[in-house]
C-alpha positions in Angstrom: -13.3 -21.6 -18.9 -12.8 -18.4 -18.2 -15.7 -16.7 -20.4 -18.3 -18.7 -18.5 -16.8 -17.5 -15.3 -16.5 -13.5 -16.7 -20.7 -13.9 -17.6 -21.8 -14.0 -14.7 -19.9 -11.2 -13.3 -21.7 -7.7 -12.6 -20.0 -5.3 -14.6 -19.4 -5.8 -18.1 -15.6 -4.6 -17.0 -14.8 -7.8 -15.6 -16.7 -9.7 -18.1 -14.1 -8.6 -20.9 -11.1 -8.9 -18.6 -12.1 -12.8 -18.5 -12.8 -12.9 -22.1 -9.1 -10.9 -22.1 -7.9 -14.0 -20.3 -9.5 -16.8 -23.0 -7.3 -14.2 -25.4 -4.5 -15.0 -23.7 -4.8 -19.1 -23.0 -5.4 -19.1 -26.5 -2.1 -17.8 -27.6 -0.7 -19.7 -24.9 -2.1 -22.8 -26.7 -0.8 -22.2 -29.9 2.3 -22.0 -28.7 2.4 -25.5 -27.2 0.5 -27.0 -30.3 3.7 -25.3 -31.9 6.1 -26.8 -29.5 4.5 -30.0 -29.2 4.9 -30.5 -33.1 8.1 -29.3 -33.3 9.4 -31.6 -30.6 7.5 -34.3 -33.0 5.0 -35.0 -29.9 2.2 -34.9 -32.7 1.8 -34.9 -36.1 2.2 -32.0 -38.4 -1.1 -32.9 -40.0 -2.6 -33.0 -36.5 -0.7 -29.7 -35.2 -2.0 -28.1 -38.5 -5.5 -29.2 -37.9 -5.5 -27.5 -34.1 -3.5 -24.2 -35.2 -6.2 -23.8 -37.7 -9.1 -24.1 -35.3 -7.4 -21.2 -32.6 -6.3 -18.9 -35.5 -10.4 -19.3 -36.8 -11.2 -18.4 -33.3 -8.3 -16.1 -33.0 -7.6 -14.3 -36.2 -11.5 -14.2 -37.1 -11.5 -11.8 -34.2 -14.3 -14.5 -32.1 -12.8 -13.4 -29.2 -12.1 -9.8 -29.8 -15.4 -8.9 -31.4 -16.7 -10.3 -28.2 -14.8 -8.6 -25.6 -15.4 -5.3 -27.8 -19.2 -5.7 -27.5 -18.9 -6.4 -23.7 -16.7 -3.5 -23.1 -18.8 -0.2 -25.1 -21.9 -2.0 -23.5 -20.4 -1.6 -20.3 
């Protein structure tokens, strides 16, 4: 995971570059819950279900609030 990787870097800069990273694997995710449902690899019910939990993570700005905090404490 890339955020327990970025923590134990020095500077706060490459903390939020790994947190930038978790940004990015999350959109990548969504995209393949996306895919995988509309190739009918899982159900819509289930596709639903993990699309909610990255946009609560996402859109709730989890990540983003985080990787602000990191970066003006750097």
């Amino acid at each position: 995971m890339p955020c327990a990787e970025g923590s134990k870097r020095l500077r706060n800069q490459d903390y939020a570059r790994f947190i930038n990273i978790a940004e990015g694997s999350l959109a990548e995710t969504e995209y393949l819950v996306i895919l995988a449902r509309d190739l009918e690899y899982v159900r819509p019910e289930t596709s639903e279900s993990l699309l909610k939990e990255a946009d609560e993570i996402a859109r709730a700005r989890m990540l983003h609030a985080l990787r602000t905090k990191v970066e003006q404490e750097g």
